[in-house]
C-alpha positions as CSV (number, residue, x, y, z in Angstrom):
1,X,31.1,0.1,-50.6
2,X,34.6,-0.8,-48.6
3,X,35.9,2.2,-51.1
4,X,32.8,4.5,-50.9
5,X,33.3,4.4,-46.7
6,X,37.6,4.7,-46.5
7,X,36.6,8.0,-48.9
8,X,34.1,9.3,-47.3
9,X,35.4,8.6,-43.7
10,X,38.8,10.3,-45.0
11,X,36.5,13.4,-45.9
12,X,34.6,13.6,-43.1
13,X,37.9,13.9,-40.9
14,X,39.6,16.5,-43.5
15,X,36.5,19.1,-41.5
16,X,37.7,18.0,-37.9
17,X,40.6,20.7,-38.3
18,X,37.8,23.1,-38.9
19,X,36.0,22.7,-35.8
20,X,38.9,22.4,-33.4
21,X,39.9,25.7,-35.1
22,X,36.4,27.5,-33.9
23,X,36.6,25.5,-31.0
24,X,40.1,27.1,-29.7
25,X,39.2,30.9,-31.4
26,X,35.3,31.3,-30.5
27,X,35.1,34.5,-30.3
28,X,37.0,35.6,-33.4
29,X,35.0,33.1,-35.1
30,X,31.4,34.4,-33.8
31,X,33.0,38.0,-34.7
32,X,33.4,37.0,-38.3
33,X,30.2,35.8,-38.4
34,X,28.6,39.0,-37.1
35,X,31.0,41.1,-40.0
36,X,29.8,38.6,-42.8
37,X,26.6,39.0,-42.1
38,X,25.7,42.8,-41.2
39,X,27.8,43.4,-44.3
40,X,26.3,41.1,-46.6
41,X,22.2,42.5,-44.9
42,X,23.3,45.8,-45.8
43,X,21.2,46.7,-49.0
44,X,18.1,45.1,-47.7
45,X,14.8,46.6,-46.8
46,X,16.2,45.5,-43.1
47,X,19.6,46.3,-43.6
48,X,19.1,50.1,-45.1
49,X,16.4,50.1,-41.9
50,X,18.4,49.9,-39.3
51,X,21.6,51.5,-41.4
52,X,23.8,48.1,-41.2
53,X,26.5,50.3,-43.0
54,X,27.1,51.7,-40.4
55,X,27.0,49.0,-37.6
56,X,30.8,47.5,-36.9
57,X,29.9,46.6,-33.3
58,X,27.8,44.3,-31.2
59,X,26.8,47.5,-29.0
60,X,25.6,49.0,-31.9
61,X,23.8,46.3,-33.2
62,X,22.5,45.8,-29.9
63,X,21.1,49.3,-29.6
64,X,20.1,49.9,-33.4
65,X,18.6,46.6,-33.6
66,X,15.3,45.2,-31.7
67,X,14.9,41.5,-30.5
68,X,12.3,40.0,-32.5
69,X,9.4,37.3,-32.0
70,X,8.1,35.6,-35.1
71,X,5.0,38.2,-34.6
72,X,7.2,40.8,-35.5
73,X,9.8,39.4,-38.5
74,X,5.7,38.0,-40.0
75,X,4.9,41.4,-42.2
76,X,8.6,40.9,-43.9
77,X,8.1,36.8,-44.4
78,X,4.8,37.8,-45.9
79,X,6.1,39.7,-48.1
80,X,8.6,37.2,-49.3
81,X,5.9,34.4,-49.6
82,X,4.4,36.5,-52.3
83,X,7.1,36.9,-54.0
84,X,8.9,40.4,-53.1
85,X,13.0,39.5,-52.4
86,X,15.8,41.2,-50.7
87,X,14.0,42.2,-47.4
88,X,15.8,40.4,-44.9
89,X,18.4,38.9,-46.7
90,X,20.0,39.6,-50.3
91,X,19.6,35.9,-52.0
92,X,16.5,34.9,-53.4
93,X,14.4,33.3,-50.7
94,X,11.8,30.5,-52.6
95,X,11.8,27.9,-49.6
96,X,10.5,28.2,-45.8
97,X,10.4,25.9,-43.2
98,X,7.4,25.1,-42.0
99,X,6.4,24.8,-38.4
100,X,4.0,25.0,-35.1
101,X,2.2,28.1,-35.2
102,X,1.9,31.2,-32.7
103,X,-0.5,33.6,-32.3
104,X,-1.6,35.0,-35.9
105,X,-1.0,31.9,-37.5
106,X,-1.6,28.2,-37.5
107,X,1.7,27.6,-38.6
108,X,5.1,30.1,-38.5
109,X,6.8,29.9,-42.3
110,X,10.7,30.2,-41.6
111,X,12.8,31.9,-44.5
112,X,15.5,29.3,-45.7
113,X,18.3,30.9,-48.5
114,X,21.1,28.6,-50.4
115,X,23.3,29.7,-48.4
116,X,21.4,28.7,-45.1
117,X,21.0,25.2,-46.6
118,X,24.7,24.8,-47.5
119,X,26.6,26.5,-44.9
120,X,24.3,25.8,-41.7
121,X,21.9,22.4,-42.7
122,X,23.9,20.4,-44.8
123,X,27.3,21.6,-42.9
124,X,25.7,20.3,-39.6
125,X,24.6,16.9,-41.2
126,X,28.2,16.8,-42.4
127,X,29.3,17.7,-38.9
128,X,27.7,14.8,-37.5
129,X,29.5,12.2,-38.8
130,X,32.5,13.9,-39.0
131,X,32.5,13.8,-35.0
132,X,31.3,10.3,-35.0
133,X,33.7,9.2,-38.1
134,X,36.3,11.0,-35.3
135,X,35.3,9.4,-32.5
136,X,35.2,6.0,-33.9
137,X,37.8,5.7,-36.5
138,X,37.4,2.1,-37.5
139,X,33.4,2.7,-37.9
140,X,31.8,1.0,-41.9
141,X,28.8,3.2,-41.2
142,X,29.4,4.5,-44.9
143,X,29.5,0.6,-46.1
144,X,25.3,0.9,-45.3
145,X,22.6,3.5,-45.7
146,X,21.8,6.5,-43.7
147,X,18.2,6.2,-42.9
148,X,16.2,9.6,-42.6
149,X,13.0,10.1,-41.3
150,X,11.7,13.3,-42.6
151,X,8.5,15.5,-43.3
152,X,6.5,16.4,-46.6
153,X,6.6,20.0,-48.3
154,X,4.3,21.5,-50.7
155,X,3.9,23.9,-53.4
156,X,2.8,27.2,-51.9
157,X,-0.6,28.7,-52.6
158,X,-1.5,31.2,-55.5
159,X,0.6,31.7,-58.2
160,X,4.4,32.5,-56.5
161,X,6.8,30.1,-56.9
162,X,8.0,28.8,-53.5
163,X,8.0,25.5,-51.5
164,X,7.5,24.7,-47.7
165,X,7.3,21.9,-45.4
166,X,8.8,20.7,-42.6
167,X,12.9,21.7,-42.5
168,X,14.0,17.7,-42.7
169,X,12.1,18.0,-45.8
170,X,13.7,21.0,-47.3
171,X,16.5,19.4,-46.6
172,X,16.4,16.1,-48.1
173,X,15.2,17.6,-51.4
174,X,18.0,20.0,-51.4
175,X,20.8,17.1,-50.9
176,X,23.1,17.1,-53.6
177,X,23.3,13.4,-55.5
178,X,26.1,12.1,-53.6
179,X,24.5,12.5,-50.4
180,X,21.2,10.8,-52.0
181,X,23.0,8.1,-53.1
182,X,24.0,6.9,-49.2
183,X,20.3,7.7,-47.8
184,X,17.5,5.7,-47.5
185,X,14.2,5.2,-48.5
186,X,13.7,7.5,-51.7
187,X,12.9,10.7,-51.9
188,X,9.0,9.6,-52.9
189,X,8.6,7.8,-49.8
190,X,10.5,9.9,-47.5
191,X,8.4,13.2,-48.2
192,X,5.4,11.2,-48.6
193,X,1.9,13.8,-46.7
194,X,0.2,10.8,-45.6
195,X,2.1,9.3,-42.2
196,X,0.0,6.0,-42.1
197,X,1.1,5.3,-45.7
198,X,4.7,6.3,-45.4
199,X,5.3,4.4,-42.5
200,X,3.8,1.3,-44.1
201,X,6.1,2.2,-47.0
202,X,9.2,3.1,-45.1
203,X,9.1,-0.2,-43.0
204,X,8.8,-2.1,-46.0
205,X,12.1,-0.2,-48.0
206,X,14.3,0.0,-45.3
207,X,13.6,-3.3,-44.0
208,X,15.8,-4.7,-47.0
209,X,18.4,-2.3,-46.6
210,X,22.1,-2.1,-44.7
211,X,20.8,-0.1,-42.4
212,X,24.0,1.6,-40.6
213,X,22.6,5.2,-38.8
214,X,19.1,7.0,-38.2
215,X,18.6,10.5,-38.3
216,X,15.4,11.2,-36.8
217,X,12.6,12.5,-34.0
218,X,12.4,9.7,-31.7
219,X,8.8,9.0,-31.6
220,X,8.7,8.4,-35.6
221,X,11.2,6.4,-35.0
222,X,10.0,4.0,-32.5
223,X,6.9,3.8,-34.8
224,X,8.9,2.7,-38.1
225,X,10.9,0.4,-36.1
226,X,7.8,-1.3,-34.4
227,X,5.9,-1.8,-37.7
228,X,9.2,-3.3,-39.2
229,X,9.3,-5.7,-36.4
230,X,5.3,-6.1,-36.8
231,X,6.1,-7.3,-40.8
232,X,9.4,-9.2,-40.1
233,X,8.5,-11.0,-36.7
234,X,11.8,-10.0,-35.3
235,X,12.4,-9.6,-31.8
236,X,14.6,-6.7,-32.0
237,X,15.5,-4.3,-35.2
238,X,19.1,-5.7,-34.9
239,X,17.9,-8.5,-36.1
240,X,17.0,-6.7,-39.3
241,X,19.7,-4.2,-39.5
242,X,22.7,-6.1,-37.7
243,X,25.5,-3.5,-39.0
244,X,23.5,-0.6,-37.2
245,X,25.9,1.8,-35.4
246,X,24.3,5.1,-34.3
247,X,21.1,6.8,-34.0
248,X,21.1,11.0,-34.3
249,X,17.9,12.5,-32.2
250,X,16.6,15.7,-31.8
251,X,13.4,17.9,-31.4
252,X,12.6,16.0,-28.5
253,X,14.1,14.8,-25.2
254,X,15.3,11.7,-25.7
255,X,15.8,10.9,-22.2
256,X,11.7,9.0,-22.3
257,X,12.9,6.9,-24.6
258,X,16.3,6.1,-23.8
259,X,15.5,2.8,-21.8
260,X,12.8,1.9,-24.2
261,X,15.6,1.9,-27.2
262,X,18.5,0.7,-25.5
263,X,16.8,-2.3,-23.4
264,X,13.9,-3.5,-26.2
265,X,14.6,-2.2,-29.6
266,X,18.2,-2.0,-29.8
267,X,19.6,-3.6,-27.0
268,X,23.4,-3.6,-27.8
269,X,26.4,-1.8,-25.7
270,X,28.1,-0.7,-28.6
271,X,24.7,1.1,-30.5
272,X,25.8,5.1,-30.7
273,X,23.2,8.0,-29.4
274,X,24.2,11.5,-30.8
275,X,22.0,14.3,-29.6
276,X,21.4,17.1,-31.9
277,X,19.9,20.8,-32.2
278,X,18.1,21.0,-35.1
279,X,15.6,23.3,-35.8
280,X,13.2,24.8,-38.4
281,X,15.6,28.1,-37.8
282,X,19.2,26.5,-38.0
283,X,21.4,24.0,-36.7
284,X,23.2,24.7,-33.9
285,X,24.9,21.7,-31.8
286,X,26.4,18.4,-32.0
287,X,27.3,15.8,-29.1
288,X,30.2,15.5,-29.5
289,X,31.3,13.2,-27.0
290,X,30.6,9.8,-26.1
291,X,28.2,9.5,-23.3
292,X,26.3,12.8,-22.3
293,X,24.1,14.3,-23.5
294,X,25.6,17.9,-23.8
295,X,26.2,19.6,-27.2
296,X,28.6,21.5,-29.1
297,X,28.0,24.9,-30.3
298,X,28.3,25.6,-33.8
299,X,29.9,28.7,-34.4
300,X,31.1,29.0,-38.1
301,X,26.9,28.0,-39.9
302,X,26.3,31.3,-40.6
303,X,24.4,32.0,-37.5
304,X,25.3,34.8,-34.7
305,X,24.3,33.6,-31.3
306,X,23.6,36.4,-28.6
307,X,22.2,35.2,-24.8
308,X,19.0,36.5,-22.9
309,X,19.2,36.0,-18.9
310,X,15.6,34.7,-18.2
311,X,15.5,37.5,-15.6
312,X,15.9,40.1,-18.6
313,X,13.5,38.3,-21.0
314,X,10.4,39.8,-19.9
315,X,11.6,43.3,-20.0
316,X,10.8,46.0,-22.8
317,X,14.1,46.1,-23.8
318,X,16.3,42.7,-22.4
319,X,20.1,42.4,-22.1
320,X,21.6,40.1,-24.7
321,X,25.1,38.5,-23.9
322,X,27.1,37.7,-26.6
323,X,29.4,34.2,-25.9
324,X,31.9,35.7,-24.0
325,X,29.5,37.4,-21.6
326,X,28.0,33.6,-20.2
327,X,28.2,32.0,-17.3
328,X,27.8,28.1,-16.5
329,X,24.7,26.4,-15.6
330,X,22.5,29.8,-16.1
331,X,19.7,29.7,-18.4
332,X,19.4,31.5,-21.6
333,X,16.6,32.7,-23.9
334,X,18.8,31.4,-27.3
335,X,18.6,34.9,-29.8
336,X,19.9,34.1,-33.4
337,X,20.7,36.6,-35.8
338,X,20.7,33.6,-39.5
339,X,22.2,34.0,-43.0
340,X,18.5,33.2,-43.9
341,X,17.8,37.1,-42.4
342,X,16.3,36.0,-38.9
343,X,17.7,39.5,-37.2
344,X,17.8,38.8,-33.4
345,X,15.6,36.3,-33.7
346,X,14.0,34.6,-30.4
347,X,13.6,31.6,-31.6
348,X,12.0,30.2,-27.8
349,X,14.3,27.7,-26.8
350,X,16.1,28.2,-23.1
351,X,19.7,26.4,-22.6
352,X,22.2,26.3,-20.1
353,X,25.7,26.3,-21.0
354,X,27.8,23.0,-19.1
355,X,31.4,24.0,-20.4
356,X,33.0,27.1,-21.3
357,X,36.0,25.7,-23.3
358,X,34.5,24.1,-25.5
359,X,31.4,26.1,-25.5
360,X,29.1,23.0,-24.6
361,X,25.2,23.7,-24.0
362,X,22.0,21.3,-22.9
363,X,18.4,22.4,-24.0
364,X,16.5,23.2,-20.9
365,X,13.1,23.8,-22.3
366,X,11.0,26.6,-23.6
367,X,10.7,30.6,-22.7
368,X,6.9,29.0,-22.0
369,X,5.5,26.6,-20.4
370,X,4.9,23.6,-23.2
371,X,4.5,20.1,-24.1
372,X,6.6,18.7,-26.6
373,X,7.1,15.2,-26.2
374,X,6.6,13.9,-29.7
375,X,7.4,17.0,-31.5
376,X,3.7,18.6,-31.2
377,X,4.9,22.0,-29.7
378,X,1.8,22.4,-27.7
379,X,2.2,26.0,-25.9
380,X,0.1,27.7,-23.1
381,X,-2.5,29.6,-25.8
382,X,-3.0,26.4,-27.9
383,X,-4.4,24.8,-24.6
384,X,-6.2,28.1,-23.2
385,X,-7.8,28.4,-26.8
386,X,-8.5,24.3,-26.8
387,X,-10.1,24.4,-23.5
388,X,-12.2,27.5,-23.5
389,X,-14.0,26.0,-26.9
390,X,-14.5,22.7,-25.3
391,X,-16.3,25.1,-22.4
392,X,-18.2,26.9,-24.9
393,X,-19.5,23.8,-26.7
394,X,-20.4,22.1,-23.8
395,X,-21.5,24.4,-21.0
396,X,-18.7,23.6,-18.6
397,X,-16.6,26.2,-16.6
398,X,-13.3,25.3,-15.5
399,X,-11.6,26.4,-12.4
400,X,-8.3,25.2,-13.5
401,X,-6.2,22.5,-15.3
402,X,-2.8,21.2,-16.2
403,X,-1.8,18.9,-18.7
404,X,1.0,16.7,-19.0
405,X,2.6,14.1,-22.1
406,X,1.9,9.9,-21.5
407,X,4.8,9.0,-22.6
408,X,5.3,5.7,-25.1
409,X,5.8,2.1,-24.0
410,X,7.4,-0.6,-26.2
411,X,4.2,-1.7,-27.9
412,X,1.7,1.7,-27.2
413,X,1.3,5.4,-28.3
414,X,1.9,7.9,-26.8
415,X,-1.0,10.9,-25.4
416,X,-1.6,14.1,-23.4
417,X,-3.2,13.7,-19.8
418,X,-5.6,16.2,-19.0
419,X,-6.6,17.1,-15.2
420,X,-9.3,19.5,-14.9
421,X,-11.1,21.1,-11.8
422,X,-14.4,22.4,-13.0
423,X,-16.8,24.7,-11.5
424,X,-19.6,23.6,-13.8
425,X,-18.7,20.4,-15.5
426,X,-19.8,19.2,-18.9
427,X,-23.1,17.2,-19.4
428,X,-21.0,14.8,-21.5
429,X,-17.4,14.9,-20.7
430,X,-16.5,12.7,-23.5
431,X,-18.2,15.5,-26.0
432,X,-15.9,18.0,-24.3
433,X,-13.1,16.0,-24.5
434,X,-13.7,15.9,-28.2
435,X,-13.7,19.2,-29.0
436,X,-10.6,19.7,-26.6
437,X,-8.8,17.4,-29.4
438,X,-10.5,18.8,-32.7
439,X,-9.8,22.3,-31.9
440,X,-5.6,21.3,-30.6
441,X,-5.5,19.4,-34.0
442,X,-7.4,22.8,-35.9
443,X,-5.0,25.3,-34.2
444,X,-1.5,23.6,-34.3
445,X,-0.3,22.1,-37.4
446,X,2.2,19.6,-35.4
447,X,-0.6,18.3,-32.6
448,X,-2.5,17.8,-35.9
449,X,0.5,15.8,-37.7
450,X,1.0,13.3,-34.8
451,X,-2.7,12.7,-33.9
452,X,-3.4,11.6,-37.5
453,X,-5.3,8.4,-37.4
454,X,-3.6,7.8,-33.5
455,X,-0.4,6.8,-35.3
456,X,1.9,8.8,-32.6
457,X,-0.6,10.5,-30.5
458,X,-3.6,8.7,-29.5
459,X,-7.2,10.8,-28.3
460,X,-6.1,12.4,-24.6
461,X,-6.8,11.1,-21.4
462,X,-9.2,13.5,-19.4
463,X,-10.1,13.7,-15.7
464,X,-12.6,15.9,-14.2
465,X,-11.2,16.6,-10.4
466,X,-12.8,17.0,-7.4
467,X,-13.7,20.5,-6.3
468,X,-10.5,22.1,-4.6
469,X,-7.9,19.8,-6.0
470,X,-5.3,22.7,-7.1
471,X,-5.7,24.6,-3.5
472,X,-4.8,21.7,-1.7
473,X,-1.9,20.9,-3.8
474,X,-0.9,24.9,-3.6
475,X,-1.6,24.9,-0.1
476,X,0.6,21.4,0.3
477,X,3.5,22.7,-1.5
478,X,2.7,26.1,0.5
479,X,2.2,27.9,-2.5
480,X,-0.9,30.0,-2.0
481,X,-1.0,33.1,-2.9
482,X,-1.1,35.5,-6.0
483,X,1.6,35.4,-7.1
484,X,1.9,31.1,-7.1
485,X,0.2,29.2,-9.8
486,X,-0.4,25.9,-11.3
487,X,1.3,25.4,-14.4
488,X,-1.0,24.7,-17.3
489,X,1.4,22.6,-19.3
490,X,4.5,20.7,-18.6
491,X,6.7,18.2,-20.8
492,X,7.0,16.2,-17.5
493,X,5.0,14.4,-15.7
494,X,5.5,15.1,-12.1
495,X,3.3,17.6,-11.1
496,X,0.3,15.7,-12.8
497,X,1.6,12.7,-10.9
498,X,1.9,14.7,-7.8
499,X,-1.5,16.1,-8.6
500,X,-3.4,12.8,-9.1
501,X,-1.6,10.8,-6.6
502,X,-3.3,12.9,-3.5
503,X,-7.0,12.5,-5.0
504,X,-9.4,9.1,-5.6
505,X,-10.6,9.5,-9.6
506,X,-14.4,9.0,-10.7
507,X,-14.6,10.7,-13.6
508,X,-12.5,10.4,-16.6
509,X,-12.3,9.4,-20.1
């Protein structure tokens, strides 16, 4: 293993030339992009659409070209599911990333080609190391395993050939052998369906392994790690992986968790955190320094960025910035145009940039209101829809609610808090409560993932309010009026606090 980590650390540092070389020529690099990319869309259904032979500038592109929600790529993706090709993009297109759904589906199917795989997945898992092999030169992380926590995939329905699952999952079946060979568990237990069983089986294979790094969602994390300690009886999970160096997060803030992994399950000064941006649509930043939690933009995965002010989103037709239109500390609806054919994609993530040279960006949130604490992705209409059957099966009418994620403790789960003001309240709040979770778990696929048998999520928390709870907190934060309102969801609790703290509960389950 001493051999296996001097090569592959010598490898990993080989690519470092690469990034400082996009990181001092951006713009000629995103330009490139944009060329490789119209030209190879060109003899598409899409491309012959919007006549990409004929498009050499952004302006054009801009014009020619509509922003598009998932809604309106769907009819296209559709298509491709049942086994048409070359619509959005020329390679054959046999794998999609599954994830949370929007409003004509219970889940949104995400295109993935070979060459989004090798030159945007696997480049950014490579990229990762590479900046922490760089950062920490005398680092025997490759003298252990890499342990991944990933998702499931399945066979897609009726007779086309194609696969989809969650985009961690894609992945790891997609790894070539060599990368394989340095991950932990096996790919039978890592893309295991059934969570309780592949946690159970997880803790047990990794718990005998050299674990060095994670790559994983926090809150599946902390899980595997407290069942480990739960077989082993260890106090921390250095005491079962000693030689552990760095843990890679995404899809979720981390910020929650931060104390509860640094002070109770890994409490060491030297244990690594490397953000990441990682999504079902591309990967698209790495921390890469020591210590904050900003990221670096990716600019050579095949992926051409462009920027929506959040004063132009709502707009018919919304200004996109390309990168060397932004300004610091402004937030941005991200657009992606993907070698996978996403064309001016809004993928609904808002960030902010925090350096200019090296383009360096946080993730501020959502273009909606949400809750995404453990990776559910619970928008507005999943809890509009939620609510108003809960109302329907019970008889109650609301007057207004917000909702808000109970974060995890060391040895709990972790939950939604509901605070509702009715008009007319349910005869059995716990019935209502009921059907508020059955119909969350019917509509989105992710709620549904983390509630299964309470192994992240546990049943919500819900309190019925007194009458005119939310127009004494408008009127207290002198926000009455039509055009002020109470946000339904939010990924943090301080209104809810806020909320609660002012009024004496009575009724709640």
């Amino acid at each position: 293993m001493e051999i296996l980590n001097s090569v592959l650390t010598w490898l990993m540092k080989k690519r470092m030339s690469q990034i400082e070389f996009f990181i001092e020529s951006p713009h000629q690099v995103q330009t490139d992009q944009f060329n490789k990319l119209i030209g190879t869309a060109q003899h598409t259904e899409w491309g012959r659409k919007y006549e990409y032979s004929s498009i050499y500038t952004h302006a054009t592109f801009a014009e020619r070209v509509p922003i598009s929600a998932y809604e309106d790529l769907f009819p296209y993706i559709d298509r491709l599911m049942k086994g048409e090709q070359n619509l959005l993009w020329p390679s054959e297109i046999k794998w999609f990333a599954k994830s949370s759904g929007t409003t004509n589906a219970r889940s949104k199917f995400i295109p993935v080609s070979s060459e989004a795989l090798e030159d945007c997945h696997f480049k950014g898992g490579k990229d990762l190391m590479s900046i922490f092999v760089n950062n920490n030169p005398d680092t025997k992380v490759f003298m252990g395993k890499g342990l991944s926590i990933g998702g499931s995939y399945q066979p897609g329905s009726g007779k086309q050939d194609y696969y989809c699952g969650d985009v961690s999952a894609v992945v790891m079946k997609n790894l070539p052998i060599w990368a394989q060979f340095i991950r932990t568990p096996s790919l039978d237990i890592a893309l295991m369906d059934k969570w309780e069983e592949k946690i159970e089986r997880m803790a047990r294979a990794t718990m005998e392994e050299n674990v060095t790094s994670i790559l994983g969602v926090p809150t599946w994390t902390i899980v595997l790690i407290q069942r480990i300690l739960e077989i082993t009886g260890k106090t921390t999970i250095l005491d079962v992986w000693p030689n552990l160096e760095v843990f890679a997060h995404g899809a979720v803030a981390f910020t929650p968790y931060r104390e509860l992994f640094t002070k109770t399950l890994i409490p060491s000064s030297s244990m690594q955190y490397m953000e990441i941006y990682n999504a079902s649509e591309g990967f698209f930043g790495i921390q890469d320094e020591k210590g904050i939690g900003d990221m670096l933009l990716m600019l050579d995965y095949g992926v051409f960025y462009e920027f929506v002010p959040m004063e132009e989103l709502d707009k018919e037709f919304p200004k996109a910035l390309t990168l060397d239109q932004v300004e610091l500390n402004k937030n941005y609806a991200l657009i992606i145009s993907t070698n996978a054919g996403l064309w001016r994609y809004k993928i609904g993530d808002t960030i902010k940039f925090t350096s200019l040279s090296p383009y360096r960006i946080r993730i501020t949130g959502r273009t909606k209101h949400f809750i995404n604490a453990f990776g559910e992705e619970v928008v507005i209409e999943n809890a509009e829809t939620a609510i108003t059957k809960a109302c329907e099966a019970t008889g109650a009418i609301i007057r207004n609610f917000t909702a808000a994620p109970i974060y995890m403790e060391a040895a709990g789960k972790g939950g939604h808090e509901w605070a509702v003001e009715f008009i007319t309240p349910p005869a059995n709040l716990r019935h209502f409560k009921e059907i508020l979770d059955r119909t969350l778990r019917e509509i989105n696929s992710d709620y549904d993932a983390k509630r299964y048998k309470d192994l992240a999520l546990q049943m919500p928390v819900v309190h019925a309010l007194p009458e005119g709870t939310f127009h004494n907190w408008l009127k207290k934060h002198n926000k009455l009026g039509g055009q002020h309102k109470v946000p339904r969801l939010s990924n943090s609790r301080d209104l809810l606090e806020d909320i609660l703290s002012s009024i004496s509960l009575e009724n709640h389950l």
